[in-house]
Every structure is written in C-alpha cells, then in structure tokens.
MARNU-522924 format. One record per residue (C-alpha): x, y, z. Coordinates in steps of 0.1 Angstrom, whole numbers, always signed. Each point is the difference from the previous one (the first is absolute). Layout:
// residues N
> X,Y,Z
...
// end
This chain:
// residues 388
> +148,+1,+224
> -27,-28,-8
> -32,-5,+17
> -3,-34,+16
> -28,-10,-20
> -12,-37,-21
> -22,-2,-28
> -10,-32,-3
> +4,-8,-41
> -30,-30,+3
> -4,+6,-38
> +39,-14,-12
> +2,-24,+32
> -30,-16,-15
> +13,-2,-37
> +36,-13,+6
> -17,-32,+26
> -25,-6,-31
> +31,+5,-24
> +23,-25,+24
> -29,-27,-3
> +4,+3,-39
> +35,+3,-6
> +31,-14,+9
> +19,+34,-2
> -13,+34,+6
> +12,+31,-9
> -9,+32,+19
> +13,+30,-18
> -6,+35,+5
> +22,+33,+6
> +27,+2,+26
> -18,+8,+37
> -31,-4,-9
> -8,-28,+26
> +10,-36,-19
> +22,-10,+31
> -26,+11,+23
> -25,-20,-17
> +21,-29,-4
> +10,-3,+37
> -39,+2,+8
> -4,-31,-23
> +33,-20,+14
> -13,+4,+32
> -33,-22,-7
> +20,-31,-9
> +32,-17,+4
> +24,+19,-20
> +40,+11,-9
> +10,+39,-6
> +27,+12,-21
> +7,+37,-7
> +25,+1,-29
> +9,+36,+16
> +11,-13,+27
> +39,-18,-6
> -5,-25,+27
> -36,-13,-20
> +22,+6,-32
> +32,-18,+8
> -31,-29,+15
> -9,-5,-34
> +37,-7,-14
> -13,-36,-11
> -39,+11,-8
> -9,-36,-14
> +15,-16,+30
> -12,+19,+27
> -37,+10,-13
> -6,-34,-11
> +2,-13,+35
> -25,+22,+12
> -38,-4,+3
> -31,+25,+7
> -2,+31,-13
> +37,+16,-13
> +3,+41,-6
> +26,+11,-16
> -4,+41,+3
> +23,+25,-28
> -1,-32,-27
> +13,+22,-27
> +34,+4,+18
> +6,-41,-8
> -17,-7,-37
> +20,-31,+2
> -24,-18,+27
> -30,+6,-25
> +17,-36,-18
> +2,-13,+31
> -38,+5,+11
> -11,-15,-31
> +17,-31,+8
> -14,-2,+34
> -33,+10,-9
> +5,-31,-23
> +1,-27,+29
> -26,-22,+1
> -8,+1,+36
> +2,+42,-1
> +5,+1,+36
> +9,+35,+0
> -19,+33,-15
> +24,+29,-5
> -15,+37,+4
> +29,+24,-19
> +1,+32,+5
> +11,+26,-29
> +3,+42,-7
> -1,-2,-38
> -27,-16,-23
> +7,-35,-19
> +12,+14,-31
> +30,+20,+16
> +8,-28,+20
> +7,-27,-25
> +0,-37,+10
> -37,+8,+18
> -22,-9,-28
> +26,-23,-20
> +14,-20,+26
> -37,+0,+23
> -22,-4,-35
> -28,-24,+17
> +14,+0,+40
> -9,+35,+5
> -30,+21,+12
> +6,+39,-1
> -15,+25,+27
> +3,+36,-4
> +0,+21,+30
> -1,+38,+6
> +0,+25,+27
> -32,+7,+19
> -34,+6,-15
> -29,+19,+9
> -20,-34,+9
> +25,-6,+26
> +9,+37,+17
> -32,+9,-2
> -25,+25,-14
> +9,+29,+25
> +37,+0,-7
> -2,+3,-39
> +16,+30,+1
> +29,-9,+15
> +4,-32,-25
> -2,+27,-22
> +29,+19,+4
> +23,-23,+18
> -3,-28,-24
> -14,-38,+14
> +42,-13,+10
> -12,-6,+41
> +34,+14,+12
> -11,+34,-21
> -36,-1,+10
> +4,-10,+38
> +25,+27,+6
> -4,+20,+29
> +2,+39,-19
> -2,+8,-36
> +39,+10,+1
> +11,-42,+15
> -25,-7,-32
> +14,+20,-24
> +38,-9,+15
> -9,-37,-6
> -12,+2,-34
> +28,+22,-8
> +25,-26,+14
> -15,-33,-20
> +2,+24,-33
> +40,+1,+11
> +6,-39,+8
> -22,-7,-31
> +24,+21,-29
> +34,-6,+25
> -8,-43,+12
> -30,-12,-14
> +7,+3,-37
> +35,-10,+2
> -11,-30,+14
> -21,-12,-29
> +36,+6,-21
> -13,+32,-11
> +27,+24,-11
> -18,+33,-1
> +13,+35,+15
> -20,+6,+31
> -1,+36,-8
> -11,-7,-38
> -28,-20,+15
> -14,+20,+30
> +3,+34,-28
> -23,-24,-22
> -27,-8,+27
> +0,+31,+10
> -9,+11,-35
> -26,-32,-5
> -17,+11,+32
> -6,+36,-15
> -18,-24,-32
> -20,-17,+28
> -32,-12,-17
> +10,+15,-34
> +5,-16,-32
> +39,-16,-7
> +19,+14,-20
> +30,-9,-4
> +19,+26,-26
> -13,+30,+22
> +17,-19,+35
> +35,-5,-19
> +1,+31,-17
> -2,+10,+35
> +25,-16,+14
> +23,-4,-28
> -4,-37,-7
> -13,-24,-25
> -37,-11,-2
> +14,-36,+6
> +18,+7,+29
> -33,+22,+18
> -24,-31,-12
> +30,-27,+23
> -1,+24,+33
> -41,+1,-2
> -2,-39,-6
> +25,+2,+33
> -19,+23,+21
> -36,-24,-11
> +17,-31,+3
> +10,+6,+36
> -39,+10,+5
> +6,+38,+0
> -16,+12,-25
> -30,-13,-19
> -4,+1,-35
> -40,+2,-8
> +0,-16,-37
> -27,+19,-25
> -28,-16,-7
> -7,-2,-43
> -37,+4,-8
> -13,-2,-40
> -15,+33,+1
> +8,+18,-27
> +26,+24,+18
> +35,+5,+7
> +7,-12,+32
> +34,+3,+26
> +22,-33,-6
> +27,+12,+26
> -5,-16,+35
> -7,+25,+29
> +26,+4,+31
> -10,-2,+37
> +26,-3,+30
> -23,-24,+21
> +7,+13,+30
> -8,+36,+3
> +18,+2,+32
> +30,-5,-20
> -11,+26,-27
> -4,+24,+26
> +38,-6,+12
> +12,+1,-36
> -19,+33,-3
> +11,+15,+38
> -40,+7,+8
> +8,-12,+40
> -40,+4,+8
> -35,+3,-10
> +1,+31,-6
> +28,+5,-24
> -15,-27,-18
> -33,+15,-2
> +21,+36,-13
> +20,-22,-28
> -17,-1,-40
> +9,-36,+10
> -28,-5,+30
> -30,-11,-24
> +24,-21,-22
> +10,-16,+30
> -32,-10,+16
> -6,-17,-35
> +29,-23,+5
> -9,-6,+36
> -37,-9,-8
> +7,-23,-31
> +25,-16,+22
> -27,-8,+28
> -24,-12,-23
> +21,-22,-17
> +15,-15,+31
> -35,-1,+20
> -18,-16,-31
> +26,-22,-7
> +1,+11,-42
> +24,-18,-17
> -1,+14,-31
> -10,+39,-4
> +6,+27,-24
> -6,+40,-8
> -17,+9,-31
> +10,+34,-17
> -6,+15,-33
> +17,+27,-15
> -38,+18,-7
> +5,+7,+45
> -19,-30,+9
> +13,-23,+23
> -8,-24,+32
> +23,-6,+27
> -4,-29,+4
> -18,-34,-15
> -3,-36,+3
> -21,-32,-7
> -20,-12,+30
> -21,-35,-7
> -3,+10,-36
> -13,+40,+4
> +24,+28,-9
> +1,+20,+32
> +18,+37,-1
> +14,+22,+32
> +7,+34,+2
> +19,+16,+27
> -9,+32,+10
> +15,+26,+29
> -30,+18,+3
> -31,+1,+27
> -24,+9,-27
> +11,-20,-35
> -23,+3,-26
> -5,-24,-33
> +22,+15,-30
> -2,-3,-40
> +29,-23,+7
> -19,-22,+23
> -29,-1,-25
> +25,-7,-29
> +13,-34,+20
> -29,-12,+11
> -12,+0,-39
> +30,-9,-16
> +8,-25,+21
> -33,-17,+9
> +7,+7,+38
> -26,-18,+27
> +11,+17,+21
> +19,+31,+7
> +9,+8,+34
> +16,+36,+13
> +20,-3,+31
> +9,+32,+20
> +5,+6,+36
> -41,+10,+4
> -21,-9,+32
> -22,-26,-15
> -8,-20,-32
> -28,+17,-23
> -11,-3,-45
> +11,+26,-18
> -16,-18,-34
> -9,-28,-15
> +28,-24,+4
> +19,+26,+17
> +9,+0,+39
> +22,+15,+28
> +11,-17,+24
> +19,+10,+31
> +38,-18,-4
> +0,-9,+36
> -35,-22,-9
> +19,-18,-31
> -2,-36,+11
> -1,-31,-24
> -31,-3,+11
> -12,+35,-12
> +9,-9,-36
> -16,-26,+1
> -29,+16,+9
> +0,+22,-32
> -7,-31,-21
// end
C-alpha cells in the first residue's frame, strides 16, 4: 500500500539537536502521523538514549513510578504520545531541576501547549517547543509539487503507492482523529457533530470566519462553533490567518480567515480522490491558496503573518514583517497572473517593499515596480531574502 521510500527531514533533525543543547526539555509537537516518532528515533539513535511510547501498556505500566524510574536514567529520554500522562509534566520539571542535569528529555505530543495543560505551566523555563509538519516542497522536491498538492504533506498519504491507498489513509486518520484522538485529550464531543463541522469548515477553506453563518448551519451556538475550531487549530489542523489592522482610513475584515493546513485532508473532507476532481471543484483555486501560504510560511520560517482585507474588495493574502520591511504574498492558481487594483491598493496602503505573487509558473519574472512572481516551487528563505 506504501512505497518504501525515506525523506530525510535534515531541516527538524537539525533544530531539535540545536534545541537539546539549549534546553533541558524539549517538546516536539505536531499533528498525529505526521512523522514526530520517526524523527525522534532518528535523533535517539545518535546518542545514548531510553524510549518510552505511552501507547504502548508495557512502556505505560514502565512509567508507574515516573520520578523513580526516569530519574535514574541518563542520555537522551523520549517519551512519545506525552499528552496521554499530563501528570509527568511535574515530574520533568523537577528533574530538569537537578543540578547535574544528566539527562535531556525529548517529549513527544499531538495537541498544542494550550490544550494540553501542565506544558507551559509546569515546563515555564525547562522547555523548548518545536513544531513539526508533514512534508514540504523543500524536501519532496520541485517535480512532485503536484502531488503535495492534493495528497496533503502526512508521508504515509504522500508516499502511497495509488491515489485510492492515499485517499484511504487520509480518510482513516480523519476516523481515529474524531473516534481516539480527541477523546484522549478528555474531549467529550460527538464524533459525528465534529466530522459534520469540518466538513463544513473545509467548504470555508480560505474564507473569512464567521461564526453566526456556521451555527445557523448546524443548529448550534456561536460559542459552541468558536470551541470545535480552537479544537481542530489547536491540534494543528486548521490554521487561523489573523487580519492584519492598517490606519488607512477604511473599513477593514476583523474576523480571522480559516485554512485546513493540509489540503490533502481538505480534499478527503470534500471526497475530490484526485487531481482532477480537484481541479473541477469551485474549491481548486481556494485551495492552492492554502497550500501556497502554507509552504511559504513553513519554508521561510514566518512566525508571525497575517491577511489584510478591506470591505472596499482590497485585500493581500498574506503579510508579514521581515528585518523591519513589510513584505506582502499573493497566491495565485494561474500561469499567467497579472497585477490587480487590489494588489496596487496593498502595496500603497500598506507601504509594501515588496510584494511577491506566487503561482505554479515556469520561472521568476517583474510584473511592476515592487511587484514579482515567483514560481512556488523556487520559494526558498533565501529567495526572500533576496527581495530586500
């Protein structure tokens, strides 16, 4: 069903051994399957080290008397599935506490630090966080973009050997996510109320929230539709791109916009099984937006981005700071895109330096002043900063 294939993740490897030579504690969090315990393995295996999988009840039943039995270790300790046992984050902080630190502990988690409490509280000070994702472009490569595309970066979805094992897999982690995963984090929600919901949020992918139109729609309350999106982002499913507030003299959008971040999971919520029923779907251009942003975020490292919208029709995908210079993105299906009044708009209102258009064209080229494309599979750090 899978092709026997590794992608090396150089990129992560790197950041958790720089992270391990800061911190006494790292935390390596990202979505369910998306390759932590792969990664961590690849790290344990450099250096002396101790393995506990919390799914596992022999590794569980192990870790009966935590203090005891991890305070006698040394090396490097991983503890994988972390947010099954919040009671060992008060535990690590008292190890991490020794003097002599002779241990480092690597955790392992499916759910961000404020759904998992104890991480920041108990870890305040011990604790260095690394987010991790599904594949990129920068590591599949340029020539299989469009298969990142529409399967989505999870390497068990991507490496599949037929669009159909893909589309099976993707469709079987959306199951064990609503039926096991949430449970788990002591999450009482109705699977089926929850799957109906992300179905519906992935028909508003790269739209503007709104939260009245969603429970109307589903016949609950705007505060109960607000909980199950902070769920679906805080176990790194959907992104919430915040607006951006310029003093420009016009009304602008102060609702945040909605993407699923994997589009291989928006195309399983949606039932497009290939290419081309994506390409067929009112969805396709929306969701090449949300793929792009999401590659140029995670290539560039941005920490902090926004959109910028304007209920006058202008509006920017995407924009960010970048050593002191506004720098604006624009995400574009299209072989051929061309500047718009809306582009013009941003770059005045906002003071842009620089505004680039990425689409899925052969080669970079100007369009105007300021204004570039730029193919996404050249969008490097490197090629930002180039723009400065």
């Amino acid at each position: 069903m899978f092709k026997r294939a590794f992608i090396a993740r150089k990129r992560y490897v790197q950041q958790v051994r720089d992270a391990l030579a800061r911190a006494p504690i790292i935390a390596l969090l990202g979505p369910r399957q998306c390759g932590k315990t792969t990664l961590a393995r690849t790290i344990a295996s450099e250096m002396p080290s101790t393995y506990f999988d919390l799914e596992s009840p022999a590794d569980f039943s192990r870790l009966q008397n935590p203090e005891y039995v991890l305070g006698q270790l040394r090396g490097l300790v991983v503890i994988d599935e972390i947010q099954s046992r919040p009671d060992l984050f008060a535990v690590l902080r008292v190890l991490a506490d020794r003097p002599e630190k002779p241990a480092r502990f690597l955790i392992l988690g499916s759910a961000s630090p404020s759904l998992v409490k104890g991480v920041s509280e108990s870890l305040a000070g011990r604790v260095e966080f690394v987010d991790l994702h599904g594949f990129d472009l920068s590591e599949v490569g340029a020539e299989k973009m469009e298969r990142l595309w529409i399967r989505g970066g999870f390497p068990r979805s991507f490496l599949a050997a037929s669009e159909a094992d893909s589309l099976a897999w993707r469709e079987g982690l959306i199951r064990t996510y609503l039926q096991r995963d949430l449970p788990e984090l002591g999450l009482r929600i109705s699977s089926t109320a929850m799957r109906r919901f992300w179905t519906m949020l992935a028909h508003y992918h790269g739209r503007t929230w709104n939260a009245s139109e969603l429970a109307r729609a589903m016949g609950l309350s705007d505060k109960t539709v607000r909980a199950y999106l902070d769920i679906l982002t805080d176990t790194f499913m959907v992104r919430q791109l915040q607006p951006w507030h310029a003093n420009v003299g016009k009304r602008q959008v102060k609702a945040p916009k909605i993407y699923l971040r994997d589009t291989g999971l928006l195309h399983a919520l949606l039932r497009l099984p290939d290419q081309e029923a994506v390409l067929g779907h009112p969805i396709a251009g929306f969701s090449w937006e949300g793929f792009a942003i999401e590659q140029v975020l995670r290539i560039a490292a941005i920490p902090d981005a926004f959109f910028w919208s304007t209920y006058s029709g202008a509006e920017l995908d995407l924009l960010f700071l970048h050593e002191g210079r506004w720098i604006g993105v624009e995400c574009k299906y299209s072989d051929a895109p061309a500047v718009t009044r809306s582009m013009r708009s941003a770059m005045e209102d906002l003071k842009l330096h620089r505004l680039w258009i990425i689409a899925p064209v052969k080669a970079r080229y100007p369009l105007a002043p300021g204004i570039e494309v730029c193919p996404l599979k050249d969008w490097t750090a490197d090629r930002l900063k180039e723009g400065l």
